[in-house]
C-alpha positions in Angstrom: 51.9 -38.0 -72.3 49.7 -41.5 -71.7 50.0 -43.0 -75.2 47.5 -46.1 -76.4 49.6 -47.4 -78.9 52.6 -49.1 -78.3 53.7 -49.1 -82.2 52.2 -48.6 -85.7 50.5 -51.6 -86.2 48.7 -51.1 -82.9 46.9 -47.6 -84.3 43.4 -47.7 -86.1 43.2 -47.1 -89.7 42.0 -43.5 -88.9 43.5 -41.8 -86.4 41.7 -38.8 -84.9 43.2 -35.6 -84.5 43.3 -36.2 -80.4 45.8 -39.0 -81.7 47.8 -37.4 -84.1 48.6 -34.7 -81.3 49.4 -37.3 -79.1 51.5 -38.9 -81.1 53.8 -36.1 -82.2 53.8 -34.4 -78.9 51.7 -31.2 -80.4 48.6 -29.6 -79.2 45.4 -30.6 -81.2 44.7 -26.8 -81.9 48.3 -27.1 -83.7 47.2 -29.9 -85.4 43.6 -28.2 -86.4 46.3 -25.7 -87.8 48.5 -27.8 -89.8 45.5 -29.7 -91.0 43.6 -26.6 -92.5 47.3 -24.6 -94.0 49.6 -27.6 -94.8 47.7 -29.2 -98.0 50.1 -31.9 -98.0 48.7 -32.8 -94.2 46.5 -36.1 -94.7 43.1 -34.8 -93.2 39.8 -36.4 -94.6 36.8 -35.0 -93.9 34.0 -37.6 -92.7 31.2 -35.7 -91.9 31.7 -33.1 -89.2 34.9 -35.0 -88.4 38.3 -35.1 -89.3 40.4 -38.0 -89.4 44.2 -39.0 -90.7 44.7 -42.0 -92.6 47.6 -43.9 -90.3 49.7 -44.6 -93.6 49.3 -41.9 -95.4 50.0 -40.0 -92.1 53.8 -42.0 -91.6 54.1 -41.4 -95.0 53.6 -37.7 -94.1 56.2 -37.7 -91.9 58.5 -39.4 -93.5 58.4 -36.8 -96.2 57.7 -33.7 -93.7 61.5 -35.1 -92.1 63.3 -34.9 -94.8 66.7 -33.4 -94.3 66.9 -33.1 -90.7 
């Protein structure tokens, strides 16, 4: 795995799916997945593309890790 971003404040304000799987070491299909059956997932729709908020995304997984 090649990441871009060497830490958070390195990412864009929308990260694209592409980067999302990147980042947590999933495939983007699995991420198409999460996106369209977790509704706690941060996915906004912007036109025929769908992007993840970067803080609303850690705060995601934040919450998502809970208890492990």
């Amino acid at each position: 795995m090649n990441m871009k971003y060497n830490n958070y404040d390195d990412m864009p304000m929308f990260l694209s799916i592409k980067d999302v799987a990147d980042t947590v070491g999933l495939s983007i299909s699995r991420i198409y997945d999460i996106a369209s059956t977790d509704k706690s997932f941060p996915c906004v729709v912007l036109g025929r593309r769908k992007v993840v908020p970067r803080d609303e995304f850690k705060s995601w997984i934040k919450a998502s890790s809970k208890g492990f």
